[in-house]
Each structure stands twice: as C-alpha cells, then as structure tokens.
N, C-alpha and C positions, 0 to 999 in steps of 0.2 A: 471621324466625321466623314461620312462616306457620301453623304445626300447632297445633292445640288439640288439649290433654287431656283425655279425657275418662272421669273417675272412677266407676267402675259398681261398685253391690254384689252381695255373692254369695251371696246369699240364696238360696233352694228353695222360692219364691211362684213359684205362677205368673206375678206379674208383673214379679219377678227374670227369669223364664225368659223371658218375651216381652224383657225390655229387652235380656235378652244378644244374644238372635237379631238384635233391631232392629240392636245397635249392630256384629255381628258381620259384618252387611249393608253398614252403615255407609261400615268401612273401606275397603271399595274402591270408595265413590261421596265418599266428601270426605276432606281433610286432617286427619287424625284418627289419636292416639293412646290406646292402651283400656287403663286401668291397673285393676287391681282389688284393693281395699283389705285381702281375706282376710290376704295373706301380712303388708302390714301388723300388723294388728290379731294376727296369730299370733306378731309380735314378731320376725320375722326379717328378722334387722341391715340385707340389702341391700334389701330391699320399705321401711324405715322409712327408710333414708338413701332412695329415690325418693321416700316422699309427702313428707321434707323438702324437698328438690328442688324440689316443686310450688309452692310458695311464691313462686319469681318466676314461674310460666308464667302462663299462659290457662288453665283449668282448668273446666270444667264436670262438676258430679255429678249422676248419673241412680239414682234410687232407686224400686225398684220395690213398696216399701209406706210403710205410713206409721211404720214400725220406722225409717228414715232410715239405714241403718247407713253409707250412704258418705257421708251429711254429715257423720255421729257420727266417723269416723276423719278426715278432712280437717278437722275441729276440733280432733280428739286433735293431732293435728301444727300446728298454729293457719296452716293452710291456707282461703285467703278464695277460696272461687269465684267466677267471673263469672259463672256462671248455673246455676241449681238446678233438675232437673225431675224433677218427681214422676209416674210412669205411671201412667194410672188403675189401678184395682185388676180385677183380670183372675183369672176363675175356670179359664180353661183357655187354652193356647197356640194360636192360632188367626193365621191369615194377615193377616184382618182387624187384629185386636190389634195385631201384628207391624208391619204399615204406619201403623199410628196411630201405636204409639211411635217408631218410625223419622222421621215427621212433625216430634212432640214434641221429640224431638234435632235434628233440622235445621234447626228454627226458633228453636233455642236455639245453635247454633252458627253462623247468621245474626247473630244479635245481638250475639254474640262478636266476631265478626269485624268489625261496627260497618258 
C-alpha cells in the first residue's frame, strides 16, 4: 500500500482555492489519493463510511485557512493524520501560490512515506 490520502477542505478562501489546484496538480506527479471532507461533513452515509475508512491508512490533511475544517472532520470521525499542512494564507490564486502549496504537500507526503 504505497498511496497516501490526502484529506483537502472545501472551503472558498483563496487558500482553499490554491490548495485544490496544488493538490489537483499533485495527482499526476505522486501517489496520491484526494478525498474531500464536504460530502462527509454533509452526512452522506457513503463519504462518512470513507473518512471511517481512513483510520487505518496514511492520511495527510491540507487546510487552507486557519478555520481547519478538514482537521475539524478527520477528528469528527477520530481520524489521526500523519501529517498536517496548513497553506499560508493567500489573498488571490496565483501560480506563484500554487507551487508553494504544491511544495508544502510534497514535503509532507516525503515525510509520510518515511
């Protein structure tokens, strides 16, 4: 089981918006799965049977303000991440941005992987 999860919120911060692009980039440069906690937190059955799910994987959450809302659901579900990364706070979606958070996930999915 080679794949890390990685838990993204779905927030409408700009730094929600850079994180998704980062991680939507992401998927087809590393081993990587992008769960995102909305449908959770919205209480439907089969998004809540996934983030229980998460419980045995590798799981990294990437929050784009300091609201935390996809640590705040992977808590609801008593989901323990391997590693937590918070994007700086970002007033517009910019390319610059995009590769930093892109950075910030790759150096935390290094770690993961040990």
């Amino acid at each position: 089981m080679s794949s890390i999860d990685v838990a993204i919120c779905s927030g409408f911060s700009p730094g929600a918006r850079v994180l998704r692009a980062a991680v939507r980039e992401l998927t087809s440069e590393e081993d990587i799965r992008v769960v995102t906690v909305a449908p959770a937190l919205a209480e439907i059955p089969k998004a809540m049977d996934e983030m229980r799910g998460l419980k045995e994987r590798r799981v990294i959450v990437v929050d784009g303000c300091e609201g935390g809302c996809g640590l705040q659901v992977l808590n609801r579900f008593e989901v323990l991440p391997s590693n937590i990364v918070m994007i700086r706070k970002h007033f517009n979606v910019t390319r610059k941005g995009i590769d930093e958070a892109k950075e910030q996930i790759r150096q935390a999915i290094r770690e993961v992987q040990g």
